[in-house]
C-alpha positions as CSV (number, residue, x, y, z in Angstrom):
1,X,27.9,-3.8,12.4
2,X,31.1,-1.4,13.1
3,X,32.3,-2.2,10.0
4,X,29.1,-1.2,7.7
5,X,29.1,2.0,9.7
6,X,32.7,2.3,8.8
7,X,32.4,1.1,5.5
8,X,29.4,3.8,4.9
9,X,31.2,6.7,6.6
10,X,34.3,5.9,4.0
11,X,31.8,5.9,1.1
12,X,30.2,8.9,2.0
13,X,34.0,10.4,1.8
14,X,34.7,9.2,-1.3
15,X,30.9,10.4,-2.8
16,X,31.7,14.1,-1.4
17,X,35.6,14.2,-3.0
18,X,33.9,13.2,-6.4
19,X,31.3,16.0,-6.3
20,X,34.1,18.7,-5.4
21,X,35.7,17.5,-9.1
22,X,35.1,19.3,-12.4
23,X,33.9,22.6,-10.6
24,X,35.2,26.3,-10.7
25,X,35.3,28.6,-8.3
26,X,34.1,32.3,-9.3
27,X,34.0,35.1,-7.6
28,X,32.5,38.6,-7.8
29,X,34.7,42.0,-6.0
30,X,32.5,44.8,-6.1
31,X,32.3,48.1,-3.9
32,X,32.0,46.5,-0.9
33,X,30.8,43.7,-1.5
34,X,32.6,39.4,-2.6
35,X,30.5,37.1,-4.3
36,X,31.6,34.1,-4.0
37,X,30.3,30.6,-6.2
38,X,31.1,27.1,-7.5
39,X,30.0,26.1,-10.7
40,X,30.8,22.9,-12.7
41,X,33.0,23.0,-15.8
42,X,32.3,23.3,-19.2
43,X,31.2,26.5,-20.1
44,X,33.0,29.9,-20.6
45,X,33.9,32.2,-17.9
46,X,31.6,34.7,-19.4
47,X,28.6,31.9,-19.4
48,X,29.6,31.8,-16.2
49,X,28.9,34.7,-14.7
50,X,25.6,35.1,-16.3
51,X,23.6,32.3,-14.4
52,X,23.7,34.3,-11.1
53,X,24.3,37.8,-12.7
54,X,22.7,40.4,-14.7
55,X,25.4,42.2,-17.2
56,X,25.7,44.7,-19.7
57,X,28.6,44.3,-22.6
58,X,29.6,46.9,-25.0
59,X,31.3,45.6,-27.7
60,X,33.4,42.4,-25.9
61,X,33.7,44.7,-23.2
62,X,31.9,43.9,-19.5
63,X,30.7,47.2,-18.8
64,X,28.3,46.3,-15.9
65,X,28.0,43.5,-13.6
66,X,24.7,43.6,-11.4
67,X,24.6,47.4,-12.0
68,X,28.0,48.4,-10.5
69,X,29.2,49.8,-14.1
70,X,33.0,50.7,-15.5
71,X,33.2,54.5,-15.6
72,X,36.6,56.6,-17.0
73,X,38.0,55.7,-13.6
74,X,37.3,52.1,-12.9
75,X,36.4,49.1,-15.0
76,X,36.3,45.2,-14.6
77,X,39.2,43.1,-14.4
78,X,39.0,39.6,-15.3
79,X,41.4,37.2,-13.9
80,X,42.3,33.0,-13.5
81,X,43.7,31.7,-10.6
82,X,44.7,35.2,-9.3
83,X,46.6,36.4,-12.8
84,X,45.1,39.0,-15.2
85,X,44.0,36.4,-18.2
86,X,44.9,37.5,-21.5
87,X,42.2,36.1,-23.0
88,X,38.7,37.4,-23.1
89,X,36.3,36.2,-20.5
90,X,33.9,35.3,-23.6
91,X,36.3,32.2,-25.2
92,X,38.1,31.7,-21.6
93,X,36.9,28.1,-21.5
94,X,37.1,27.1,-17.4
95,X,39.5,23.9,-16.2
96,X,38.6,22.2,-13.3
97,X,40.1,23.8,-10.4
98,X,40.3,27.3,-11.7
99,X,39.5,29.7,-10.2
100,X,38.0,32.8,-11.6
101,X,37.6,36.6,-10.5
102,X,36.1,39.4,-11.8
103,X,37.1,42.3,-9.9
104,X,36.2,46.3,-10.1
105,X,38.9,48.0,-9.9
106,X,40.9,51.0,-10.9
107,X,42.3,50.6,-14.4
């Protein structure tokens, strides 16, 4: 009997490690506030950030994330795994692992 319970409790490991692969981490840094998400692979970072988030483009520009909106001061930085990307957030297809920031911040 010890040894189904063990054999279940290893399964159950194994079954949570396998669900933790092919997902992205994505988060949201906003005045005052961090958003913080997992979502599977797959898609663009843009796609992305539009299942939990309302935005406004202009152009292939993010200009507003939930409301909080780049001004002459401040706009929204896009970054993977803590470096500015050089490649927009609309073609930036996500890896497994990555993880993926969009920040407000001063430009």
């Amino acid at each position: 009997m010890l040894a189904l319970i063990i054999a279940g409790l290893k399964l159950q490991k194994s079954i949570n490690v396998q669900s933790q692969a092919n997902e992205v981490k994505l988060i949201v840094t906003s005045i005052g506030s961090k958003i913080e998400e997992t979502h599977p692979t797959g898609k663009t970072a843009l796609n992305l950030l539009a299942v939990n988030h309302n935005i406004t483009l202009k152009n292939t520009f993010i200009e507003c994330i939930d409301n909080v909106c780049a001004d002459s001061g401040y706009w929204w930085k896009f970054s993977v795994n803590e470096k500015e990307s050089s490649e927009s957030a609309h073609f930036y297809k996500v890896k497994d692992g990555d993880t993926i920031e969009f920040r407000f911040a001063k430009k």
